[in-house]
C-alpha positions in Angstrom: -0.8 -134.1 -88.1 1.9 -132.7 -86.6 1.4 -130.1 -83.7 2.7 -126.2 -84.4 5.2 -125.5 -81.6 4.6 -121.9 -81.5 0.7 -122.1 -80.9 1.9 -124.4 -78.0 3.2 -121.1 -76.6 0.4 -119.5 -76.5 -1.7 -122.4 -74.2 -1.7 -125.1 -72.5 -1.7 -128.5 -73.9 -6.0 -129.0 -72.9 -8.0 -125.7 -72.7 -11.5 -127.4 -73.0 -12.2 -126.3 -69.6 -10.6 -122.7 -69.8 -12.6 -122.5 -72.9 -16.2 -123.3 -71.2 -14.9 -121.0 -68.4 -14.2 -118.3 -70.7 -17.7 -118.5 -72.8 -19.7 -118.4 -69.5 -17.3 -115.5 -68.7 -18.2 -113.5 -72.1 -22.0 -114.7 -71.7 -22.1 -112.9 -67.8 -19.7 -110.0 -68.5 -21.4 -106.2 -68.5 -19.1 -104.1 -70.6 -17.6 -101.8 -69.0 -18.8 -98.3 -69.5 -16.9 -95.6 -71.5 -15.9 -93.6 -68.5 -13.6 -91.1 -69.9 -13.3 -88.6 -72.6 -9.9 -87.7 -74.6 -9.6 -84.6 -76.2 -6.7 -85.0 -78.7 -4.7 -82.7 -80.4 -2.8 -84.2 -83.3 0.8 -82.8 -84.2 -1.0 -81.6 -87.4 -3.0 -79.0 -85.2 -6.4 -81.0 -86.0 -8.6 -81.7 -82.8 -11.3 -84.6 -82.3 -12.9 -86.0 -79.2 -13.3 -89.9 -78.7 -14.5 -92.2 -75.2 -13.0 -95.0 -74.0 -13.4 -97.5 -71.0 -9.6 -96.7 -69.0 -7.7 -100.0 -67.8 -9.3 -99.5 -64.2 -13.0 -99.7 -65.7 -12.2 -103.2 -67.6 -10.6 -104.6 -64.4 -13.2 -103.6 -62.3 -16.2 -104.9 -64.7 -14.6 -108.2 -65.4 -13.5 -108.9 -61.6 -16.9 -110.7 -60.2 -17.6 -112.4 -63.7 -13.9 -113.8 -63.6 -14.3 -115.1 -59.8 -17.3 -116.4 -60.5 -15.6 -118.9 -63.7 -12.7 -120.1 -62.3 -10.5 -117.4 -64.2 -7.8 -114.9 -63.1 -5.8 -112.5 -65.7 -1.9 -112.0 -64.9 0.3 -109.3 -67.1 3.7 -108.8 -66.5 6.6 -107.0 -68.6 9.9 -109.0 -69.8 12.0 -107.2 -71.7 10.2 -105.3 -74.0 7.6 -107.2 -73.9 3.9 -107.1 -72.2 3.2 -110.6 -71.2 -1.0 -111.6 -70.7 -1.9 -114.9 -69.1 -5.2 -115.8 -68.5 -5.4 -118.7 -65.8 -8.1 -120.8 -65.2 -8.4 -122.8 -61.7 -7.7 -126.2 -63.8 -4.7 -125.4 -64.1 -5.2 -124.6 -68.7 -4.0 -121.1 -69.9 -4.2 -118.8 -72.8 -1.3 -116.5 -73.5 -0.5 -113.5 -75.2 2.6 -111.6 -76.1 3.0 -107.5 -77.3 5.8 -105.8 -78.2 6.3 -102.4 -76.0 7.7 -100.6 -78.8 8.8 -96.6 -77.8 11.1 -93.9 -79.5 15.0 -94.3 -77.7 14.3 -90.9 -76.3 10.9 -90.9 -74.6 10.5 -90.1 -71.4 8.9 -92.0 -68.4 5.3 -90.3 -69.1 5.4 -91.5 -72.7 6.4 -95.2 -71.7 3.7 -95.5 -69.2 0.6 -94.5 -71.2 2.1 -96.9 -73.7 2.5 -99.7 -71.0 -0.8 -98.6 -69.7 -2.3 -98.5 -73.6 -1.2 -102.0 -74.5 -1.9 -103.2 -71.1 -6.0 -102.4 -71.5 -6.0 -103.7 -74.7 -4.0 -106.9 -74.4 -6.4 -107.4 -71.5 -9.6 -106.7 -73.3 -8.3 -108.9 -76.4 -8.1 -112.0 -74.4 -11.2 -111.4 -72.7 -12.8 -110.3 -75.5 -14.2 -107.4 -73.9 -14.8 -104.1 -75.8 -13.6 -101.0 -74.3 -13.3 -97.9 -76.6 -14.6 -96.6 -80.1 -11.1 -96.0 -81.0 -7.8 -95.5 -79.2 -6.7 -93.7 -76.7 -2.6 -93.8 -77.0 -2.3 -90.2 -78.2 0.9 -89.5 -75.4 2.8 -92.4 -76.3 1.9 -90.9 -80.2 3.0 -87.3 -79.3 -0.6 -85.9 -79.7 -1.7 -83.6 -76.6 -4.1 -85.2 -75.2 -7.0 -84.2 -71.9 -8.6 -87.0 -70.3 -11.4 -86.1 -68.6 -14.4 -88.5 -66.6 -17.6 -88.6 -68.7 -20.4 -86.8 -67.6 -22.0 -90.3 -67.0 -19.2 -91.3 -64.9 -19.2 -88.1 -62.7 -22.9 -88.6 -62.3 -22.8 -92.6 -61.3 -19.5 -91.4 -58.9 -22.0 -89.4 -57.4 -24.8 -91.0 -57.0 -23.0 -93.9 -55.3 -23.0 -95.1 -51.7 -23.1 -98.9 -50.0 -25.7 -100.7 -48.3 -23.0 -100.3 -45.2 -23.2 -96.6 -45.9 -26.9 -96.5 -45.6 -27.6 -98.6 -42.2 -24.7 -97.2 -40.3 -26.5 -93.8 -41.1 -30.2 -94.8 -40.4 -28.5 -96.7 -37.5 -26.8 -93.0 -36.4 -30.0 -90.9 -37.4 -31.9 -93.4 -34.7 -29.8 -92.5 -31.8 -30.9 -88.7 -32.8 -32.8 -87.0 -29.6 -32.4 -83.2 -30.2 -32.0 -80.8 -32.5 -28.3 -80.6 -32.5 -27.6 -83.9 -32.3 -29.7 -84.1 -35.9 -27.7 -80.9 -37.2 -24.4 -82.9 -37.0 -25.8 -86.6 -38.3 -27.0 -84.2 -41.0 -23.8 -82.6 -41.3 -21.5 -86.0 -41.2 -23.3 -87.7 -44.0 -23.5 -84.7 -46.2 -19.8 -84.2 -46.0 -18.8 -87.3 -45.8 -21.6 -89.1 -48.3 -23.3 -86.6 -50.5 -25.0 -89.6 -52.0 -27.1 -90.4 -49.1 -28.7 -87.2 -48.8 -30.2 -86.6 -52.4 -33.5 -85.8 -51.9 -35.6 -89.2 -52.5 -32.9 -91.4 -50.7 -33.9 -93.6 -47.5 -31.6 -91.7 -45.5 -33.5 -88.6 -46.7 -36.5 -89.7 -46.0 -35.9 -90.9 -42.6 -34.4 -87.7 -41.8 -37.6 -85.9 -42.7 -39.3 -88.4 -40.8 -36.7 -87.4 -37.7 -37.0 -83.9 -37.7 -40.9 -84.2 -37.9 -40.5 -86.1 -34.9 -37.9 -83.6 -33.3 -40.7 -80.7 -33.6 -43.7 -82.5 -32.0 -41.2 -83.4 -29.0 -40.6 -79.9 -29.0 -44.5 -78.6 -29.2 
């Protein structure tokens, strides 16, 4: 049977191994979580709300599973064209190709949430990762549009601090001898790390235990 040149374009001669790479990929993947919320207004004066995963959220949930399998993800522009590749460390590919089609007159703001539009979803289709309930290129559509963080996202933002975080500040909170010296440890990691001082935290904890300490020094 003769061989269609133009699905040759689109990968590389042998993709049995980017293919087993790319099913253990989809099997390990956590979808990434709808971390913002549009507020549109259409040019017909109608409003709706809708949440979407942004372009940063899918790069950052695939980019472990992706290591782990060999893979890697490449887009590029040529013309006016968005150009995916998805590499795998054999050497096989899968390839995709969009059109970056714009009104003549729109401005730079319009072209990038339309790069940035087809980008996240050229990037999710050949992953196969979902990352909305609907779309979210209402610029590039001349809809007004207000992105905002979901109330999840501001709340895992918030809640978030690394295990480097922690030590250096149990490690900080140990050199502690007076009263003072507490008041600015205290101080530092509430400014600096809000996180780490929610009331349940280790580093909260161990501060209680600290200033308990402090007082029967002081008794």
């Amino acid at each position: 049977m003769e061989e269609n040149p133009n699905v040759q374009q689109f990968m590389s001669a042998e993709i049995n191994e980017i293919s087993a790479a790319l099913s253990a990929f989809q099997g390990s993947i956590k979808q990434p979580s709808l971390n913002k919320e549009v507020e549109v207004q259409t040019k017909t004066g109608r409003t709706y709300t809708f949440k979407y995963a942004d372009l940063s959220a899918c790069i950052s949930a695939a980019a472990q599973p992706l290591k782990d399998n060999g893979l890697s993800v490449v887009q590029i522009i040529n013309g006016q064209k968005l150009i995916t590749i998805l590499t795998h460390k054999s050497g096989q590919w899968f390839r995709s190709e969009t059109d970056i089609r714009i009104a003549p007159n729109a401005n730079y703001q319009e072209l990038g949430s339309a790069i940035t539009y087809l980008k996240r979803y050229s990037y999710c289709a050949i992953l196969g990762i979902v990352a909305d309930i609907d779309d979210d290129a209402n610029i590039a559509c001349g809809n007004q549009a207000k992105i905002t963080e979901t109330s999840k996202a501001k709340k895992t933002s918030a809640l978030a601090y690394t295990g480097e975080q922690l030590a250096q500040a149990l490690n900080e909170l140990k050199q502690v001898t007076t009263s003072q010296e507490y008041g600015d440890c205290w101080s530092k990691w509430a400014n600096e790390c809000p996180a780490l001082c929610k009331k349940g935290t280790e580093f909260y904890n161990a501060c209680i235990e600290k200033s308990q300490e402090l007082n029967d020094l002081q008794q």
